[in-house]
N, C-alpha and C positions, 0 to 999 in steps of 0.2 A: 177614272182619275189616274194622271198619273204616279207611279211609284217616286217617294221623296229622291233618290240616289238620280233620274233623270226630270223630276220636278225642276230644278237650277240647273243644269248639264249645260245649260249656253250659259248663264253668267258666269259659272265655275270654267269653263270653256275661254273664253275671254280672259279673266284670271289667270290660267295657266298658259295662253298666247302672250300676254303681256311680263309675266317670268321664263320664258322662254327668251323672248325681246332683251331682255334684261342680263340671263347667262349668257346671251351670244355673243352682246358686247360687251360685258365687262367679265364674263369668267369668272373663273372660282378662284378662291385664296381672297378675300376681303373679308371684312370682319361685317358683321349680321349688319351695322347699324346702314353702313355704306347702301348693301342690297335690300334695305326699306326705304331707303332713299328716292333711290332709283326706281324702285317698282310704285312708287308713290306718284314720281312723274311718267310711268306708263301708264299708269290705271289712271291718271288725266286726260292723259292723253288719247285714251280709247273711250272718253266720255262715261266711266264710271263712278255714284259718287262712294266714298268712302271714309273714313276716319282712322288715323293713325294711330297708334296709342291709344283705343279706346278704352276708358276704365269701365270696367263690368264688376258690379259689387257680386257679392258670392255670399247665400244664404245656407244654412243647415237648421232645416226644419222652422222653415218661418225665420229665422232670427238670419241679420246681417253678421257677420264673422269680418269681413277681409274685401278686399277687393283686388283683381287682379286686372294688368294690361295687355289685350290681346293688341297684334302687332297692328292689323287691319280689320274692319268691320267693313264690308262692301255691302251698297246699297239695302245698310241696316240687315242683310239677310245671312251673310256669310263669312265665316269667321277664319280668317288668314293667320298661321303662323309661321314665321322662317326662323328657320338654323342656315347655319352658315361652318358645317360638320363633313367628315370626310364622309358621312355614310347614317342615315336615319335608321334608330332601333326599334323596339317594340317599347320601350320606354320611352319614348318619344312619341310615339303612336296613343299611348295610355294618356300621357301627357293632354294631348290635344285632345281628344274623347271628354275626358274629365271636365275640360275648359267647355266644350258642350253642352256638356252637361249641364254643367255647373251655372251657366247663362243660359240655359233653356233654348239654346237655334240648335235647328234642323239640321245644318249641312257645315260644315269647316275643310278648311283645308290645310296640310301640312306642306312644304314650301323648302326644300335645301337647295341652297345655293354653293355647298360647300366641296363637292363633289366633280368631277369633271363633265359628268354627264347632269341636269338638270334633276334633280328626285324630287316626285311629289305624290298626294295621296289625298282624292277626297274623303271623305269621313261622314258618317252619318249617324246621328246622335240615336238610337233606339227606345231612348227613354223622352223621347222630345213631347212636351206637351201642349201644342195648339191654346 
């Protein structure tokens, strides 16, 4: 079987082809909502399905709390988030973990648009429970 980090390595693959597609032509300096736009009609456009704003409710210990909006949920499997920042930290990193977590998928990805060169970072949730 293979390991969860190349289990999705083509759909995450695809993913990061289609935000690549997206920094090329439109560059950095836009504001977040602009470059979900756009990667929204890439990730059409490469026949993947996905949801935008998807709301994922967020439990602690059995009980619903809150819910939060990840930017994309691709083919129900993997969880997209963009900044639109000069530079991704470790706090951003934790960020996106957490949202894993906290929704129970395997795999996410971090996603900056906001940098000259494209940043991005698969992720894999280690507390993931099948």
């Amino acid at each position: 079987m293979f390991k969860a980090e190349y289990r999705h390595s083509e759909l995450t693959g695809k993913v990061i082809g289609c935000a690549f597609e997206v920094h090329r032509v439109l560059g950095n300096g836009f504001q977040e909502v602009i470059y979900q736009r756009a990667l929204a009609i890439e990730l059409e456009e490469c026949g993947l399905t996905f949801s935008r704003e998807h709301e994922m409710p967020i439990f602690f210990k059995g009980r619903h709390i809150g819910s939060r909006r990840v930017d994309f949920l691709v083919e129900e499997i993997v969880s997209v988030e963009l900044k639109a920042i000069s530079t991704l930290d470790d706090d951003h990193l934790a960020q996106a973990i957490n949202y894993l977590e906290a929704y129970n998928l395997e795999i996410g990805m971090l996603i900056n648009f906001g940098s000259p060169s494209l940043q991005f970072k698969r992720l894999l949730n280690k507390k993931f429970r099948p």
